[in-house]
TORBA-976384 format. One record per residue (C-alpha): residue number from 1; z, x, y. Coordinates in Angstrom, 2 decimals. Each point is the difference from the previous one (the first is absolute). Layout:
# residues N
> NUM|Z|X|Y
...
//
This chain:
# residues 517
> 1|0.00|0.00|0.00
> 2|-0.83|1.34|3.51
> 3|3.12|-1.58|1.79
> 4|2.47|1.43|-2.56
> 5|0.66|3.54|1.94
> 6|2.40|-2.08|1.55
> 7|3.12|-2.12|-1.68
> 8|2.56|-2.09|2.29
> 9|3.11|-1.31|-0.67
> 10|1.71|-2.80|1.34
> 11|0.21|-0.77|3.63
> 12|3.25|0.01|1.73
> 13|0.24|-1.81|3.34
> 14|-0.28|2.20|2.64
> 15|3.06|-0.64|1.77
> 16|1.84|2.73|1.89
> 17|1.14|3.23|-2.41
> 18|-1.80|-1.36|-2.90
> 19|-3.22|1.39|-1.32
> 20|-2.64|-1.02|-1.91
> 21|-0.20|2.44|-3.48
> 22|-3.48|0.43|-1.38
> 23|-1.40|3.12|-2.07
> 24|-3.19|1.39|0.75
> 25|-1.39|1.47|-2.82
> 26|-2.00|2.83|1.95
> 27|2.53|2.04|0.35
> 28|2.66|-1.71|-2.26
> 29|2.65|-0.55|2.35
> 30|1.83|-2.92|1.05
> 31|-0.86|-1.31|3.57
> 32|2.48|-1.37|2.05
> 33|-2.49|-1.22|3.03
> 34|1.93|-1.09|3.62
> 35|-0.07|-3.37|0.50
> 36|1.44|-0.30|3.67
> 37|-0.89|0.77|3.05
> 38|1.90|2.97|2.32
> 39|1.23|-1.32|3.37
> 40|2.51|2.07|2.13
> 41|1.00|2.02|-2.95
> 42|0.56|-2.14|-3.14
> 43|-2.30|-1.53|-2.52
> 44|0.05|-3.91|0.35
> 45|-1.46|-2.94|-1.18
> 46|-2.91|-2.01|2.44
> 47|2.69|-2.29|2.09
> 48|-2.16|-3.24|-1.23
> 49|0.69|1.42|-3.80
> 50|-3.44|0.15|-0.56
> 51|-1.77|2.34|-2.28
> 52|-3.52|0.62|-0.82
> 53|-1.29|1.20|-3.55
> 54|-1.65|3.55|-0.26
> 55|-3.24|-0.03|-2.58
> 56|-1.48|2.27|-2.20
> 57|-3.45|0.85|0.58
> 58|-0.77|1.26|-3.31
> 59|2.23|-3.01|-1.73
> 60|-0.71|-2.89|2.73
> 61|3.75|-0.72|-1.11
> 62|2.96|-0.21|2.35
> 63|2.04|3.26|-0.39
> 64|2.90|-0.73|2.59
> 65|1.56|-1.51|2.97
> 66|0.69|1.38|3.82
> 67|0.99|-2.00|2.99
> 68|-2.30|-1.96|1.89
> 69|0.84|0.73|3.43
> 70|-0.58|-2.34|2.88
> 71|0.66|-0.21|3.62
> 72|3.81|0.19|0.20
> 73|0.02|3.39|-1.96
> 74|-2.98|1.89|2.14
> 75|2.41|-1.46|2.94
> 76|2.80|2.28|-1.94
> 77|-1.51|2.95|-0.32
> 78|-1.77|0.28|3.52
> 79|3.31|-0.51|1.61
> 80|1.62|2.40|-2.71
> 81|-2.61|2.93|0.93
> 82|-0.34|-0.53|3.76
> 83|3.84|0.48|-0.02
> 84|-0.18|3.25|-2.18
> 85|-2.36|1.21|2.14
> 86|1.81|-0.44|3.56
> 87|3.63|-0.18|-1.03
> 88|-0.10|2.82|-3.11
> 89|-0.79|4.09|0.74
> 90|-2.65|-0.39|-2.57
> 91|-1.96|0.53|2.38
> 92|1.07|2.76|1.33
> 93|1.91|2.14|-2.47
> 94|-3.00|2.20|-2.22
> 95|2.37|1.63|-2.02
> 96|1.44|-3.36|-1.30
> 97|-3.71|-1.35|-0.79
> 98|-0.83|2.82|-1.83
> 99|3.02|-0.08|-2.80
> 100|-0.54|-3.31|-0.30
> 101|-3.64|0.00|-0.69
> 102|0.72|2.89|-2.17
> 103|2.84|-2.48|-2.01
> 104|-2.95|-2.83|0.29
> 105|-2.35|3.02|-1.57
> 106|2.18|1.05|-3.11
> 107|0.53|-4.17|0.01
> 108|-3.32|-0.48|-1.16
> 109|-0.17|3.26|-2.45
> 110|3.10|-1.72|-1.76
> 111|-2.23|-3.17|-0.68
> 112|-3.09|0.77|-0.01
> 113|-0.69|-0.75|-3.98
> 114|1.24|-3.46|0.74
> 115|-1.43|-0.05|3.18
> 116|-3.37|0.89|-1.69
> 117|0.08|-2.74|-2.49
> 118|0.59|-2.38|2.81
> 119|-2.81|1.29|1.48
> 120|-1.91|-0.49|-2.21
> 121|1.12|-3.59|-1.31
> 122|-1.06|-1.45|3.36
> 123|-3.37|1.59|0.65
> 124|-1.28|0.47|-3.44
> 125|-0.84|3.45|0.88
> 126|-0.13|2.37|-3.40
> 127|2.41|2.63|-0.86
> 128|-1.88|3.26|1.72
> 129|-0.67|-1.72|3.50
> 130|3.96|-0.77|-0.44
> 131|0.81|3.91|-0.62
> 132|-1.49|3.36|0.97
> 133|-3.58|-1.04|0.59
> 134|0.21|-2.55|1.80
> 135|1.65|-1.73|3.27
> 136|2.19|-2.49|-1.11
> 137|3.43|1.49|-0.39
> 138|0.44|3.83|-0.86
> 139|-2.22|1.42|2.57
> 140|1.45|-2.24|2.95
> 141|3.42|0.82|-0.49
> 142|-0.84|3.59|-0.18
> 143|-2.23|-0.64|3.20
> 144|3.87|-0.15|1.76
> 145|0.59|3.37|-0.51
> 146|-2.68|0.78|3.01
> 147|2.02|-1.70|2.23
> 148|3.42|1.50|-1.11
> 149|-1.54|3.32|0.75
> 150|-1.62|-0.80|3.16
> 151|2.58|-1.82|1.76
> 152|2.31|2.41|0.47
> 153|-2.82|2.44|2.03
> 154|-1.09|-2.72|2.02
> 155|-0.22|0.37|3.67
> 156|2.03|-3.16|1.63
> 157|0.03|1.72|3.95
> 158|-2.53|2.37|1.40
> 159|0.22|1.51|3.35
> 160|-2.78|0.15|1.91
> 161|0.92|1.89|2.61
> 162|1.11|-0.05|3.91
> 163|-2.71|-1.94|2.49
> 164|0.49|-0.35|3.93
> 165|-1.68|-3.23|1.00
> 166|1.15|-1.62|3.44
> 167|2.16|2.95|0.72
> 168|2.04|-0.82|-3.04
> 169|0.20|2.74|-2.86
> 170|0.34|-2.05|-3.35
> 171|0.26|1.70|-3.38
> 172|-1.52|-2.48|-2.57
> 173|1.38|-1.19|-3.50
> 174|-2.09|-1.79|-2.39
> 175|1.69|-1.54|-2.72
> 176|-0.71|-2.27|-3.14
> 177|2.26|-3.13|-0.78
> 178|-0.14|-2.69|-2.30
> 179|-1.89|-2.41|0.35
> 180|2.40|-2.90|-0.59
> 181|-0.21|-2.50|-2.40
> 182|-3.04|0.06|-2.85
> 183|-1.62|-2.76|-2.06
> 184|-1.30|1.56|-2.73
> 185|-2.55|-2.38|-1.80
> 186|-1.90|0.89|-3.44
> 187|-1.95|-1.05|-2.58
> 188|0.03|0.04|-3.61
> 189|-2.83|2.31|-0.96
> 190|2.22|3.24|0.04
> 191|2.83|-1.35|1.23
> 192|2.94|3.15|-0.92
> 193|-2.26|2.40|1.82
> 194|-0.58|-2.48|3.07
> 195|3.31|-1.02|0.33
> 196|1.20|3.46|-0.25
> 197|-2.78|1.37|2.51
> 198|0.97|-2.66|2.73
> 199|3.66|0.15|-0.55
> 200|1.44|3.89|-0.69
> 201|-1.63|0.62|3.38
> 202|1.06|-2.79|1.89
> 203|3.57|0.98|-0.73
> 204|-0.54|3.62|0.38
> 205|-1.06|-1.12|3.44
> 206|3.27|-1.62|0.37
> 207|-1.15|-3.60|-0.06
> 208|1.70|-2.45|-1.94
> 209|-2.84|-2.30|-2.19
> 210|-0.97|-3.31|-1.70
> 211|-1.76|0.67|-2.86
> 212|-2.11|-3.57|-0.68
> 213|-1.37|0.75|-3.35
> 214|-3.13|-1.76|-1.86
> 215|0.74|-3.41|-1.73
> 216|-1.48|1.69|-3.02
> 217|1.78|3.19|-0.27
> 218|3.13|-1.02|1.20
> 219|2.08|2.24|-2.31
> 220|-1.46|3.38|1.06
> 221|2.00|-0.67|3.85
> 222|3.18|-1.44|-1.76
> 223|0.59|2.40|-1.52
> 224|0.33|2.22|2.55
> 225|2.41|-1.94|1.50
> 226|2.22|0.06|-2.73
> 227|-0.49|4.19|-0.12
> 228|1.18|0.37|3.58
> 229|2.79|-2.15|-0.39
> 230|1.65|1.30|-3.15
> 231|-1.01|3.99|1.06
> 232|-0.67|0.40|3.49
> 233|2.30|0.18|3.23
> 234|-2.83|-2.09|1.66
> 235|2.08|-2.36|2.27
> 236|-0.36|-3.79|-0.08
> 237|-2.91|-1.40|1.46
> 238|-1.73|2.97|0.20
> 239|-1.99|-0.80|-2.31
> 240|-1.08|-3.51|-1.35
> 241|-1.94|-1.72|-2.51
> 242|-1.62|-3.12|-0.21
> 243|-2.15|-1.84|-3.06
> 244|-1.74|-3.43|0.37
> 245|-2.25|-2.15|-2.03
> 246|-2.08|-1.22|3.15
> 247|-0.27|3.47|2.74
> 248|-1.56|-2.15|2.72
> 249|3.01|-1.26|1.39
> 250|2.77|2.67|0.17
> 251|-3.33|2.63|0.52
> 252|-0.49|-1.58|3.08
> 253|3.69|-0.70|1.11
> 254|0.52|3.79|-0.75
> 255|-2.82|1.26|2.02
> 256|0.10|-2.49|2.81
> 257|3.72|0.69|0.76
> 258|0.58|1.96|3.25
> 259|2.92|1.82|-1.76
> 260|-2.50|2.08|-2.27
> 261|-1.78|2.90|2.27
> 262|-2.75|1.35|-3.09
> 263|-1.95|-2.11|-2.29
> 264|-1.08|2.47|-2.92
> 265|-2.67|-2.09|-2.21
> 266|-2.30|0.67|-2.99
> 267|-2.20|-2.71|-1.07
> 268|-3.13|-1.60|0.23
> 269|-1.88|0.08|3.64
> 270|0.14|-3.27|0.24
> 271|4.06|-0.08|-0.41
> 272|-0.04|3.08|2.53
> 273|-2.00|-1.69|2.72
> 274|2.70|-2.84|-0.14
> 275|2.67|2.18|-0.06
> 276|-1.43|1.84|3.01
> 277|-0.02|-2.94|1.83
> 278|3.50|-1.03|-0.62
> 279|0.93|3.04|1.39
> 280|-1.90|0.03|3.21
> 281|2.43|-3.01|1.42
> 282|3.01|2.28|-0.23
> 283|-2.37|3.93|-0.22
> 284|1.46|1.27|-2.49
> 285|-0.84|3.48|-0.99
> 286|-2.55|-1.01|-3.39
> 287|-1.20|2.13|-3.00
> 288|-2.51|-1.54|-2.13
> 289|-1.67|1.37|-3.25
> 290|-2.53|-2.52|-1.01
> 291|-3.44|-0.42|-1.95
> 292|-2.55|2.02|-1.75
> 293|-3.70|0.70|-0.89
> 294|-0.06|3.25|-0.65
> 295|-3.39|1.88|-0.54
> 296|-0.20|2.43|-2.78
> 297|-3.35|2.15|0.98
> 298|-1.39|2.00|-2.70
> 299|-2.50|2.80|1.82
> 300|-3.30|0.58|-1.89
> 301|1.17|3.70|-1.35
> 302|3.21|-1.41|-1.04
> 303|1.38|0.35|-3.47
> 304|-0.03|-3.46|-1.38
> 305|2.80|0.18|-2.72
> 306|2.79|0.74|2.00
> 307|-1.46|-2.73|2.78
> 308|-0.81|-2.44|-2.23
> 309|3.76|0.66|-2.03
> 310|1.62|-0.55|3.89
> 311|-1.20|-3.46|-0.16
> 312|2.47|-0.96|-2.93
> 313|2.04|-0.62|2.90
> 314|-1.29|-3.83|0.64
> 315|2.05|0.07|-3.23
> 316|3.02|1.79|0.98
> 317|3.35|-3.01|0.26
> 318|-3.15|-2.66|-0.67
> 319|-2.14|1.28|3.52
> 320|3.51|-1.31|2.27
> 321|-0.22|2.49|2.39
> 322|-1.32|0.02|3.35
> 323|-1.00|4.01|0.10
> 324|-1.94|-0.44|-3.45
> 325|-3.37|1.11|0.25
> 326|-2.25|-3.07|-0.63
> 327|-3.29|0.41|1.34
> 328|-1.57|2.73|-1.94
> 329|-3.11|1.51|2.07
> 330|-3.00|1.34|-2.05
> 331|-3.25|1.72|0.85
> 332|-3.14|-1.87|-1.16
> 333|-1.30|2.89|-1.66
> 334|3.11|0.11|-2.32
> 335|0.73|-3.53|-0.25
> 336|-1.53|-1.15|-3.51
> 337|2.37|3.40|-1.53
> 338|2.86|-1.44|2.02
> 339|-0.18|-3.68|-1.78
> 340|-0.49|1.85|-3.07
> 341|2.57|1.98|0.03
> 342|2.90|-2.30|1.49
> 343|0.43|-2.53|-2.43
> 344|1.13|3.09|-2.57
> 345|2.35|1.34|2.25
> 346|1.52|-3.85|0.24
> 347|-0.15|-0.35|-3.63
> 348|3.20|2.22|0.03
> 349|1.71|-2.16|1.79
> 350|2.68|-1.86|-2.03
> 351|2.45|-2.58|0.65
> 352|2.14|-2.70|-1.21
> 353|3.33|1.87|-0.83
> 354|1.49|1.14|2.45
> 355|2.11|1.92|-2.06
> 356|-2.47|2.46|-1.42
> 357|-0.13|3.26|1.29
> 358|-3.05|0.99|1.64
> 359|-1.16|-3.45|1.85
> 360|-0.96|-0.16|3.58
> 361|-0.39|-3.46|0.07
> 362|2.30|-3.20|-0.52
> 363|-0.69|-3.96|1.12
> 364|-0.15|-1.54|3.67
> 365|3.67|-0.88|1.43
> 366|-0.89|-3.57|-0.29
> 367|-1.72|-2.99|-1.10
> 368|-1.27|-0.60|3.69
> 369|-0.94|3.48|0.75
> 370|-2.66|-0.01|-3.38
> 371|-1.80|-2.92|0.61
> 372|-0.54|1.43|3.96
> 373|-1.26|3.39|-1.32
> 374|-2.46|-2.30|-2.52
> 375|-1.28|-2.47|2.64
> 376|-1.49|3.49|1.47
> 377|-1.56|1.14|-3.01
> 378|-1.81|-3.40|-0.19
> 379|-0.52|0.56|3.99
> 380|-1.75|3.20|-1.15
> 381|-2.08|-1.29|-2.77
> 382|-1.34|-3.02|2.69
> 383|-0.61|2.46|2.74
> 384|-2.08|1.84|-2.54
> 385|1.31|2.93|-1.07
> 386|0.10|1.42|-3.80
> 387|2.38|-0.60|-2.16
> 388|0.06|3.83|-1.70
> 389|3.51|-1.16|-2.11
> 390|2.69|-1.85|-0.72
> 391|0.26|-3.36|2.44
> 392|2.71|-1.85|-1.39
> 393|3.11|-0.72|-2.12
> 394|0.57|1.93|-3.51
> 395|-0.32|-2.43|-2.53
> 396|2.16|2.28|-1.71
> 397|3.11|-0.56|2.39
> 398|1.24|-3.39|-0.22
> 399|3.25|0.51|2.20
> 400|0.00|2.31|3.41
> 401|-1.81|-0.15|3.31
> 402|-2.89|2.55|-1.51
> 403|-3.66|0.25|1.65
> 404|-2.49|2.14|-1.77
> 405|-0.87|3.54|1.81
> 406|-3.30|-1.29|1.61
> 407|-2.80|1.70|0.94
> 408|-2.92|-1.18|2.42
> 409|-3.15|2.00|1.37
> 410|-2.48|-0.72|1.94
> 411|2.37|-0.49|3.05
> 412|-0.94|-0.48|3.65
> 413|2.56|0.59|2.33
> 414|-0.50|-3.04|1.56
> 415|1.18|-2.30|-3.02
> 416|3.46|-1.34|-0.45
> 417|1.55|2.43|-2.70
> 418|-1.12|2.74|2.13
> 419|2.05|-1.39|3.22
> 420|2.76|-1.73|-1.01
> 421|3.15|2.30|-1.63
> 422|0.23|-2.12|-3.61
> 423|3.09|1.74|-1.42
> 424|-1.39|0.32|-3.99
> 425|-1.74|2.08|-1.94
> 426|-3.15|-0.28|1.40
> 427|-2.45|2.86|0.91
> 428|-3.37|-1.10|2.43
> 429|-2.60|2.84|-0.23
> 430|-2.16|0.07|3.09
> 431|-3.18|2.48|-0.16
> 432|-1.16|1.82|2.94
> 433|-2.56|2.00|1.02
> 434|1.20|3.33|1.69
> 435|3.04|1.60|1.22
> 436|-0.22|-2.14|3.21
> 437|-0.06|-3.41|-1.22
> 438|2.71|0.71|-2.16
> 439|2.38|1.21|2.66
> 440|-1.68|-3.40|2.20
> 441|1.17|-2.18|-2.75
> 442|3.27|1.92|-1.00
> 443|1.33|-0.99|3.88
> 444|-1.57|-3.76|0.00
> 445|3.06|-1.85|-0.69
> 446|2.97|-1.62|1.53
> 447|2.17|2.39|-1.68
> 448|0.34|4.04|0.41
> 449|3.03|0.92|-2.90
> 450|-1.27|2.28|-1.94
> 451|-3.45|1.79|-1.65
> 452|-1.05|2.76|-2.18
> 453|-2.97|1.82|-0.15
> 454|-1.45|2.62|-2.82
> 455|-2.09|2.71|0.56
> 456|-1.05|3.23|-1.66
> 457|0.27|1.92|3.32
> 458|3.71|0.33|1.34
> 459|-1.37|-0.11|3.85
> 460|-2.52|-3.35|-0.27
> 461|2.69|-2.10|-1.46
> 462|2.45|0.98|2.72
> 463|-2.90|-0.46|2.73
> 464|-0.19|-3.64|-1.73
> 465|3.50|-0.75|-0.48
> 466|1.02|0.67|3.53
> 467|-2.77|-2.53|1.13
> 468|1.67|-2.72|-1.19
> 469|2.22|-2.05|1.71
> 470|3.19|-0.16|-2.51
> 471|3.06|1.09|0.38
> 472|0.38|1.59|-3.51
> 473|-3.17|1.50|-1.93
> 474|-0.37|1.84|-3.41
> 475|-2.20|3.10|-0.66
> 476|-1.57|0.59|-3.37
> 477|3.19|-2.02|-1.45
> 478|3.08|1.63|2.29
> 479|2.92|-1.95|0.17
> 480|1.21|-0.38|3.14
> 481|3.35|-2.42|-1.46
> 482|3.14|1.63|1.36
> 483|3.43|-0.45|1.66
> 484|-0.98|2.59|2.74
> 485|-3.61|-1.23|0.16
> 486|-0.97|-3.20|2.82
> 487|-1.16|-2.73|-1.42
> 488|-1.68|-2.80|2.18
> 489|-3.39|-1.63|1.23
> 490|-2.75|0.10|3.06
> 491|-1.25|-4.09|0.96
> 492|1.32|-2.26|-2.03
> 493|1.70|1.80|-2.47
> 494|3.35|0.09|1.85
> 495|1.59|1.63|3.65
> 496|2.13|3.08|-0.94
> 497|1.02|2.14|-2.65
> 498|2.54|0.07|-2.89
> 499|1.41|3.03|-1.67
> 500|-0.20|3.82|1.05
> 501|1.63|0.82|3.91
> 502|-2.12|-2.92|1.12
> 503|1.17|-2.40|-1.85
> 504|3.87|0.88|1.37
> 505|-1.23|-0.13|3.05
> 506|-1.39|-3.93|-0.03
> 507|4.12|-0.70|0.05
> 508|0.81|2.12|3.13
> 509|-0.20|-0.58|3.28
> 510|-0.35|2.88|2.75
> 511|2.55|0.23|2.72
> 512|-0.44|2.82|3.50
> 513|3.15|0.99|1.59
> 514|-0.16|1.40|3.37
> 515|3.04|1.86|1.29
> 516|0.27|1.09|3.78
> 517|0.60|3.74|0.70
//
């Protein structure tokens, strides 16, 4: 049976200090997932006693309980970190910050084979994207070691020297502060490592935070609540988190309130542009990561395995990511070897157990999200492009969101699938005729996240990649993933970056001091 990688037991209501038991049989360890929310320090029930059940992607069955917030507790927690923030030295005292991020740090380590199993429970993601070689848990909680290191050397006041304007002398102090209170809003693709990139700097910064976590991942921002209360110093309402069924209504009470000074979002565009409007009626200081379309360019001297094995990644986590590669760009001249060769190189792909070493790929998070991504595979097929492989469901996978690894050629970049960011493992291939077009066609979208481009000569593929207008790009296969490395988009791909000195920066703001001489 596909589904049977994972085996619940009975579920306990998820009142406060009781916790739902299941055992994941990935890693063979019991999971005790948090079913409350954190508010101002301790782990509580919704205050309508609500809860909301948490599914299995693989299973389609219900594998827990958390609390189902609503108005009354985002009212809690706002109030709770707006008063941490102005009436606490959070703020203010580094030192403090960094031992308790380094308690929330060794937190994590202590639980991170439960924490893994969790992780994997809720998104259906298989057991390698859950460890070393992939972004789900290990490499995100290692990713807080960068700021651990870096905090300590970082430059809070810089003098800038003594300037006589008016007849006054002034010597001039610029100096970084917290930005005040942050809502930090994810989704439920890779939700540890968002979380974790949103949050670790927020509170290095010396903000306090609302984490509002994804309906469907609700577990992965839970649990982090419960780690910071039981092993950190953190102080209450420092930082908070909040699960609910329906986002809509405490995502817009949390990022219309005047009390919260930075929205930071990932999401879909279309969530971001409403988000960015919410915040204009109070300005709040916004960071957005948002859509892809990424254009994979394959140069006409390039090697075709390794290119052709880089676009395995519509597969990686089911295509859910916005910085996958999903337009692959071919020369003419090579495409008939191209459409030979990919469906081989896709033929390796395997899936349907998540628990089997070796698998890139596991289902969609949810019933809603696969019939989206196959309304655009029947969008492609009427718009008239070709249908290279897969299309559909497995008929060999009766439970589980799954969606065949689909292939389709003959691509203009004019057509739906080659516009729109569909989230699933599906690849357009778009021919073109020389290296111009391709670059033309590469930056003709809404969206500038991320590229790659493959060349036999070192100096034309870095001539191309720095042509187009994305904020990340990968040449002949680099990896560019990294807690020191930005990450972010050009148009409408996001404002701002996350992770690397940028990213602590989007939670700063920049103060001059001039004193009289």
């Amino acid at each position: 049976m596909p589904g049977a990688w994972l085996h619940c037991g009975a579920n306990v209501s998820p009142l406060s200090g009781v916790r739902t038991e299941q055992r994941s049989q990935i890693w063979n360890v019991i999971m005790n997932p948090e079913a409350n929310l954190f508010i101002d320090g301790a782990l509580v029930p919704a205050a309508s006693g609500k809860t909301y059940p948490n599914i299995s992607p693989v299973t389609e069955e219900v594998i827990g309980q958390v609390a189902d917030a609503g108005p009354e507790d985002m009212e809690r927690a706002i109030a709770a970190a707006r008063r941490a923030f102005d009436e606490t030295e959070w703020s203010t005292d580094h030192a403090f910050r960094l031992r308790c991020l380094t308690q929330l740090r060794d937190g994590l380590q202590t639980v991170r084979e439960e924490f893994k199993a969790q992780i994997a429970a809720e998104t259906g993601s298989p057991i390698d994207i859950c460890g070393e070689m992939g972004p789900q848990c290990d490499l995100p909680i290692g990713f807080i070691d960068y700021t651990l290191e870096t905090l300590p050397a970082f430059q809070w006041s810089r003098d800038i020297g003594v300037s006589e304007k008016m007849g006054i002398k002034s010597r001039r102090l610029v100096e970084k502060e917290a930005a005040g209170v942050v809502a930090c809003i994810t989704p439920w693709n890779v939700p540890l490592q968002i979380n974790l990139a949103k949050c670790i700097p927020a509170l290095a910064a010396g903000c306090t935070v609302i984490l509002k976590a994804a309906p469907d991942t609700p577990w992965s921002a839970t649990m982090l609540g419960r780690v910071i209360h039981e092993h950190t110093d953190i102080p209450p309402g420092v930082f908070n988190v909040i699960t609910s069924e329906d986002p809509v209504e405490v995502g817009d009470q949390l990022t219309g309130d005047p009390r919260v000074d930075v929205i930071s979002f990932t999401g879909s565009t279309t969530v971001g542009k409403h988000i960015m409007a919410r915040a204009a009626q109070t300005v709040k200081k916004v960071f957005l990561e948002l859509g892809g379309k990424s254009a994979n360019i394959i140069l006409d001297d390039a090697d075709l395995n390794g290119a052709l094995l880089s676009c395995l990644g519509v597969c990686f986590h089911a295509g859910q990511g916005c910085a996958i590669l999903t337009r692959l760009l071919v020369p003419k001249s090579r495409q008939a070897e191209v459409e030979q060769m990919l469906p081989t190189y896709f033929d390796f792909i395997q899936y349907g157990d998540p628990s089997s070493s070796g698998q890139i790929m596991g289902p969609l998070i949810n019933a809603k999200q696969r019939e989206r991504v196959l309304a655009y595979i029947e969008k492609g097929k009427a718009e008239g492009a070709r249908l290279l492989m897969g299309g559909g469901r497995p008929e060999n996978l009766e439970k589980g969101y799954w969606v065949q690894p689909t292939i389709f050629t003959d691509v203009s970049n004019d057509m739906t699938i080659a516009r729109e960011e569909i989230f699933g493992p599906v690849l357009a291939v778009i021919p073109y005729d020389d290296e111009e077009e391709a670059i033309r066609i590469a930056n003709d979208s809404d969206y500038g996240l991320s590229g790659g481009v493959w060349s036999a000569d070192l100096d034309r593929a870095m001539a191309v990649a720095r042509r187009i207008r994305t904020g990340t790009m990968s040449v002949n296969g680099g990896v560019y993933y990294g807690a020191d490395s930005p990450f972010g988009g050009y148009k409408q791909s996001g404002v701002g970056r996350e992770m690397g000195p940028e990213g602590f920066e989007e939670y700063l703001e920049t103060k001059t001091i001039a004193i009289a001489e």
